[in-house]
C-alpha positions as a printed NumPy array, in Angstrom:
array([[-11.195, -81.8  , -18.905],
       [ -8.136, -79.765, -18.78 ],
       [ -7.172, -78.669, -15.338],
       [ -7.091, -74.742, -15.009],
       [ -4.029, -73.14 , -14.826],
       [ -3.465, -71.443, -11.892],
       [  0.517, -71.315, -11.777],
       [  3.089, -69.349, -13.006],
       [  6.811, -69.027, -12.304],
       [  8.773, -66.081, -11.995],
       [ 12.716, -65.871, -12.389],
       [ 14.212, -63.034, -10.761],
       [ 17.831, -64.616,  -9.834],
       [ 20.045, -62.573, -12.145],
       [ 22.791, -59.611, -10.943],
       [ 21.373, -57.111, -12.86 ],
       [ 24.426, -56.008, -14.076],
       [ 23.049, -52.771, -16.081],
       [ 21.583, -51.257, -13.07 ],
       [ 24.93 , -51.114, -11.399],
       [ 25.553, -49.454,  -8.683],
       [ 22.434, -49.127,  -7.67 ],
       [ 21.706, -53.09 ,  -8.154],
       [ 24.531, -53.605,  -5.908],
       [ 22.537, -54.258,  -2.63 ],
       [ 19.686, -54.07 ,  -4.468],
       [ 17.628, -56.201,  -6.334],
       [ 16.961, -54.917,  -9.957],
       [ 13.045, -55.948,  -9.434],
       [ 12.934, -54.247,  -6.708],
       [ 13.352, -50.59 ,  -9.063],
       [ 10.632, -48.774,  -8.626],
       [  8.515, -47.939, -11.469],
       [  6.751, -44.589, -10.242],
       [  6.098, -45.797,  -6.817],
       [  5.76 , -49.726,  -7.242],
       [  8.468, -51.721,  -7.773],
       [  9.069, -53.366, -11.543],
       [  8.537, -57.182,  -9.998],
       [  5.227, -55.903,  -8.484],
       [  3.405, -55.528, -11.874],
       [  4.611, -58.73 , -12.838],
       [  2.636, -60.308,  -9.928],
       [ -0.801, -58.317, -10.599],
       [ -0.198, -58.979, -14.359],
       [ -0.502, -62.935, -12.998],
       [ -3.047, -62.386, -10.605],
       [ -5.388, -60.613, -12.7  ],
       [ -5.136, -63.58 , -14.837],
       [ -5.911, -65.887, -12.362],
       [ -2.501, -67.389, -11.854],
       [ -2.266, -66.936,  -7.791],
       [  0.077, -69.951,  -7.199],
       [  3.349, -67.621,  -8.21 ],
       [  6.853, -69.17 ,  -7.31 ],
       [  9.522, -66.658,  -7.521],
       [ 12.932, -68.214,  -8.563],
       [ 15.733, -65.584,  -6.449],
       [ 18.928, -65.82 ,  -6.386],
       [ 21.699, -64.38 ,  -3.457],
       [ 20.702, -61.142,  -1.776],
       [ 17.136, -61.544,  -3.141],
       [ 15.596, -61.204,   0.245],
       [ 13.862, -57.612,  -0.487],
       [ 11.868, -59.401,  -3.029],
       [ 10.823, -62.053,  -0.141],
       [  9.987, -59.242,   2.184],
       [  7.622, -56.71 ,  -0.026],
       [  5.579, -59.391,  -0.57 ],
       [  5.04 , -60.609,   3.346],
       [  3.096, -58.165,   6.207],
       [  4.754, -55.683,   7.435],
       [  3.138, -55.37 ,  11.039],
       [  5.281, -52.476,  12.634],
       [  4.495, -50.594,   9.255],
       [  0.996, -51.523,   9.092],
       [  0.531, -50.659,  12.657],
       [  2.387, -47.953,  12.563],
       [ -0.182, -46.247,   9.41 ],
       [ -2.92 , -47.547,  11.228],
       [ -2.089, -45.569,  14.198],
       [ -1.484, -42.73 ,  12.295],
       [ -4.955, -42.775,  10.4  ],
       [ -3.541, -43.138,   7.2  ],
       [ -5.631, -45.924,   6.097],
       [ -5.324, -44.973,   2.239],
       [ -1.378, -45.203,   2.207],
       [ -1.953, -48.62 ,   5.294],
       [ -4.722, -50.201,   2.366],
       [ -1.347, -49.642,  -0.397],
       [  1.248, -51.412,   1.592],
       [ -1.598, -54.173,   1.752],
       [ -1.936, -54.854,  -1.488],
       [  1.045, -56.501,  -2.472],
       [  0.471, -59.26 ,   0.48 ],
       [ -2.968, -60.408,  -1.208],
       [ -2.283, -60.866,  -4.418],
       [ -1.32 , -64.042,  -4.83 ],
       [  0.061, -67.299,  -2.491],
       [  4.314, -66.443,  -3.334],
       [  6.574, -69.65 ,  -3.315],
       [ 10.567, -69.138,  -3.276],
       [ 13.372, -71.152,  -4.79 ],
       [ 16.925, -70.447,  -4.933],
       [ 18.547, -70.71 ,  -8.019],
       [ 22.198, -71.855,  -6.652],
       [ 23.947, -71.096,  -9.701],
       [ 23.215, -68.367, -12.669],
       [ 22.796, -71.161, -15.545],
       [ 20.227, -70.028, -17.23 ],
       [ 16.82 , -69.381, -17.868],
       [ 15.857, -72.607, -19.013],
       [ 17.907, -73.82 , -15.239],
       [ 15.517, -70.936, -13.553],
       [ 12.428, -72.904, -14.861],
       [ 13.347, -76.131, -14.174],
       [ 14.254, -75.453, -10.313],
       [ 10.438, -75.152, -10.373],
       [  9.941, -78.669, -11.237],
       [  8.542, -79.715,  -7.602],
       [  6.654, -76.774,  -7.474],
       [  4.909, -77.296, -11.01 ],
       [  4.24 , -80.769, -10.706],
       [  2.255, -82.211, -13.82 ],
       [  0.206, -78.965, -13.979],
       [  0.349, -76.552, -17.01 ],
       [  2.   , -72.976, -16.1  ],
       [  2.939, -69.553, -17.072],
       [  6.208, -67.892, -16.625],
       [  6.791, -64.328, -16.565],
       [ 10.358, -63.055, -17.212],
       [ 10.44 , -59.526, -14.51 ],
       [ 11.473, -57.568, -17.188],
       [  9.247, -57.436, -19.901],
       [  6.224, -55.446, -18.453],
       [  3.108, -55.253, -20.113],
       [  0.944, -52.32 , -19.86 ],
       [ -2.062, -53.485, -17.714],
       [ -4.819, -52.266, -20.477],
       [ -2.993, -54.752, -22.873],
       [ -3.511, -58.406, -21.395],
       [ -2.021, -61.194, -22.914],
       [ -2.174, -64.164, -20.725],
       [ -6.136, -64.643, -20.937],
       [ -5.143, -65.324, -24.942],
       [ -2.711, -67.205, -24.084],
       [ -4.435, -69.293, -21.809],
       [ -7.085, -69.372, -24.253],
       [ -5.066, -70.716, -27.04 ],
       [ -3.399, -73.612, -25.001],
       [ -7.281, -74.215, -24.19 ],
       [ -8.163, -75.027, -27.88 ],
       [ -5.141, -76.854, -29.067],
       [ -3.091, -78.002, -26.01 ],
       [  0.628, -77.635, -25.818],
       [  2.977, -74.574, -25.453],
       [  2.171, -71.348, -25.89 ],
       [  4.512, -68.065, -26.37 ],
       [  4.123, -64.678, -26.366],
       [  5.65 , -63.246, -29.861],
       [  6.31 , -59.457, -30.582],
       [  7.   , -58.014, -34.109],
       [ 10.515, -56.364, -34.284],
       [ 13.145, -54.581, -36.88 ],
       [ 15.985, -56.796, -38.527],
       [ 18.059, -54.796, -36.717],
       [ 16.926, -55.927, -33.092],
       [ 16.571, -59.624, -33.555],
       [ 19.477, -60.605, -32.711],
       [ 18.745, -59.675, -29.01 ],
       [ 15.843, -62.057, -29.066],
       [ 14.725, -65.869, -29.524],
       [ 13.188, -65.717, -33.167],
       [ 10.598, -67.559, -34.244],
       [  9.755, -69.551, -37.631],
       [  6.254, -69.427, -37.6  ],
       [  3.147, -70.466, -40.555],
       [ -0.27 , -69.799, -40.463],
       [ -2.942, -71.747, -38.728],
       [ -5.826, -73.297, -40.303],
       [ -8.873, -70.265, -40.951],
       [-11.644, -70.293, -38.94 ],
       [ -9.901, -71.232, -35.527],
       [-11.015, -68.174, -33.819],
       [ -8.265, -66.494, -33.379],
       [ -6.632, -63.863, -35.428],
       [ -3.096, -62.541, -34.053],
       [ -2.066, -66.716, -33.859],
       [  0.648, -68.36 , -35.439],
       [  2.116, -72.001, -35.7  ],
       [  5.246, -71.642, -34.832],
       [  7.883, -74.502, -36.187],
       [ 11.203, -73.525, -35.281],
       [ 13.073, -71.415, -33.032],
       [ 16.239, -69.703, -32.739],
       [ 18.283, -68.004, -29.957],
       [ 19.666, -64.482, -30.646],
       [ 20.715, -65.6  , -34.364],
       [ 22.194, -62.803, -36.795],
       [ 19.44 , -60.586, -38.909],
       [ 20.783, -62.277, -41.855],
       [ 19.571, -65.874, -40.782],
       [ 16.587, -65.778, -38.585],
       [ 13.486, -66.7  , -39.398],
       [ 11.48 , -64.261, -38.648],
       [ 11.285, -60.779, -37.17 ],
       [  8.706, -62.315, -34.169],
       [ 10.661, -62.349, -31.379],
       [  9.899, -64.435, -28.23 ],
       [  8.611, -61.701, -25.395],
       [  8.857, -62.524, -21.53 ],
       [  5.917, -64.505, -21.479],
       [  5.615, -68.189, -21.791],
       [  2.665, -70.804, -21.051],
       [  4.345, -74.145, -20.98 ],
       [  3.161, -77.921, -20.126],
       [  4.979, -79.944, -17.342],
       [  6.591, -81.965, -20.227],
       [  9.465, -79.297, -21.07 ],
       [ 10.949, -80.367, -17.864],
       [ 12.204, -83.668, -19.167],
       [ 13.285, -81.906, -21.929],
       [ 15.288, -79.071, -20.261],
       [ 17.396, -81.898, -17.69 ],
       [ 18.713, -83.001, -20.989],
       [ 19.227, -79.46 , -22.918],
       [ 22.744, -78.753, -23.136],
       [ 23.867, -75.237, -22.592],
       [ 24.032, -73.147, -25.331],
       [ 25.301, -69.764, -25.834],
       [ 27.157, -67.833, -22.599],
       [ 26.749, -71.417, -21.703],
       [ 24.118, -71.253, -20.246],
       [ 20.997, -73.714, -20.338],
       [ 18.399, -71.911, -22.499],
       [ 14.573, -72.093, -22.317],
       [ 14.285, -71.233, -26.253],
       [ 16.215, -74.138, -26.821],
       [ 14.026, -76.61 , -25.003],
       [ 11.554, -75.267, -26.63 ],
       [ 12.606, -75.739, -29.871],
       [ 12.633, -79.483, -29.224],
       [  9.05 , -79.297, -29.164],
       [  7.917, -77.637, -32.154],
       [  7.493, -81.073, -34.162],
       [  5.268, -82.308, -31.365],
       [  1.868, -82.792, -31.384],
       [  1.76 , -84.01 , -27.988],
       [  4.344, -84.385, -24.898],
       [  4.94 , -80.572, -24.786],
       [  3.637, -79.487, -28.237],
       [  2.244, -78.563, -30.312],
       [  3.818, -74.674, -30.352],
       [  1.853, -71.373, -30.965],
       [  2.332, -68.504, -30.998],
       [  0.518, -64.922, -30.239],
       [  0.916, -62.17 , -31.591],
       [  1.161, -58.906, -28.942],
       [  0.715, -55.696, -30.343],
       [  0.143, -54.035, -27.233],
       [  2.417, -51.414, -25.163],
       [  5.14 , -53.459, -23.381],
       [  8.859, -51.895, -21.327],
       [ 11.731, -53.217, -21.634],
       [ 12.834, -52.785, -17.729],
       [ 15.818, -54.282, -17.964],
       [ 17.102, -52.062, -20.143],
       [ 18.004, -48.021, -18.598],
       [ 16.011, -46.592, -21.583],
       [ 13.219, -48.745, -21.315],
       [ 13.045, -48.779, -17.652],
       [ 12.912, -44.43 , -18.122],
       [ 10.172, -44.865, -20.399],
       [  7.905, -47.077, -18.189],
       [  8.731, -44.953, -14.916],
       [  7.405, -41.424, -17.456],
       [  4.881, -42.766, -19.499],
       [  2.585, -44.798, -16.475],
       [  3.364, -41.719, -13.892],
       [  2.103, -38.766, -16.826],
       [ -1.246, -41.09 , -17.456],
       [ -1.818, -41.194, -13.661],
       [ -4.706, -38.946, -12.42 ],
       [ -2.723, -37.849,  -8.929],
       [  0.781, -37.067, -11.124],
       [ -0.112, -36.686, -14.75 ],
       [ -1.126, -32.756, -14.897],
       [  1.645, -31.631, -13.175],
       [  4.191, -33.736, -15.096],
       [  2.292, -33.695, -18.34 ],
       [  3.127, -29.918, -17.967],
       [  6.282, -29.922, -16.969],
       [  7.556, -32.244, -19.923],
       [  6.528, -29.836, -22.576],
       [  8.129, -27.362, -21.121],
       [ 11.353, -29.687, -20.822],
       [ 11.186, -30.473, -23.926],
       [ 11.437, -27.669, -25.468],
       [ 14.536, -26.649, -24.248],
       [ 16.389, -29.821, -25.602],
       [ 18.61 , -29.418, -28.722],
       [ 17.51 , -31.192, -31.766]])
């Protein structure tokens, strides 16, 4: 019997560059979306899915990410005091959603170097990982799939996402064929080859790799010996790619197909986007913004 996967890994040790200045002493997870910061969703997206062994990969001046996750005991004491056990039960939340793990990533090579710095931490156990800024609208799961799919056939998993020609070349693309009918599952692909950020003239595909990955412990031997590839840097798509003609040791490779709502909150648009559309379908916030957008809008020149 397989063992059931119960860990996931979490990079979160890049500048965030985009965000600047206010990712200056900041971390860019730590943005909040509405009134929750971006990483947090990330972490219930895991939880929910029964991943509650998370390890966080950080970087320098990633100890805000460390903190919102611990007690805060003059806080909670503090709202407790007060009486305000509704806003007290909110700053709870975070604390018991999973058992966090840290790592420092010493040096920004990579996200395939992010994943492996969780070697120890993985040991020979299957695992997720969960890039920060893809976030997936909770009504929209795709890790129990996932899961589901390394379940019946074993090997690596990805998350893929349909995009235009236009757009692939910000993504790893996929080379994917059909799987054999009556597996069960209906969004699945085979996928056979993989490409980092290549022109719209020569990828494969238009799937493109989302943030979400469900890996065995065997890409680790692969990624110690992945050179680095483009911004030289050691890439996870890469590694991967070594084990698309596997049928064991890593592979074989799926893929799923997500046609779900996902941000992009690494990205200013995106991130503006996530932060409007959760807070107008929010039953405290919605109304009153709902309201005040059609008005706004309005007023905009075509």
């Amino acid at each position: 019997m397989q063992r059931p996967i119960i860990k996931a890994v979490i990079p979160a040790a890049g500048m965030g560059t985009r965000f600047l200045p206010a990712t200056k002493a900041m971390p860019k997870e730590m943005l909040p979306v509405v009134d929750k910061p971006a990483i947090q969703y990330v972490v219930e997206e895991a939880a929910i899915a029964g991943l509650t062994e998370i390890m966080m990969v950080t970087g320098r001046n990633k100890r805000a990410l460390e903190d919102h996750f611990d007690r805060a005991t003059e806080l909670e004491a503090l709202l407790e005091e007060k009486g305000n056990l509704e806003l007290l039960a909110t700053v709870r939340e975070s604390t018991k959603l999973a058992n966090m793990h840290y790592a420092r990533q010493a040096f920004p090579r990579g996200l395939g170097d992010a994943v492996l710095t969780a070697a120890g931490f993985v040991g020979k156990d299957s695992f997720a990982v969960l890039l920060g800024d893809d976030l997936i609208d909770a009504r929209n799961p795709i890790l129990p799939t996932m899961i589901a799919v390394h379940e019946k056939f074993g090997g690596t998993v990805l998350a893929l996402m349909e995009v235009s020609p236009e757009k692939i070349s910000s993504y790893g693309a996929a080379a994917v064929a059909p799987i054999a009918p009556g597996s069960g599952f209906d969004n699945v692909m085979r996928i056979t080859g993989l490409v980092e950020k290549p022109a719209k003239e020569s990828a494969p595909s238009n799937y493109a790799v989302l943030g979400r990955y469900l890996l065995t412990s065997e890409i680790f031997d692969v990624l110690r010996v992945t050179k680095p590839g483009k911004s030289g840097e050691v890439q996870l798509t890469d590694a991967i790619a070594e084990l698309t003609s596997r049928e064991e040791k890593g592979g074989p490779v799926h893929g799923v197909i997500f046609n779900g709502l996902r941000y992009d909150t690494g990205d200013k648009l995106g991130y503006l986007q996530a932060t409007i559309r959760l807070a107008s379908e929010r039953s405290d916030l919605g109304p009153d913004l709902r309201k005040w957008l059609r008005e706004f809008v309005k007023g905009l020149p075509n």
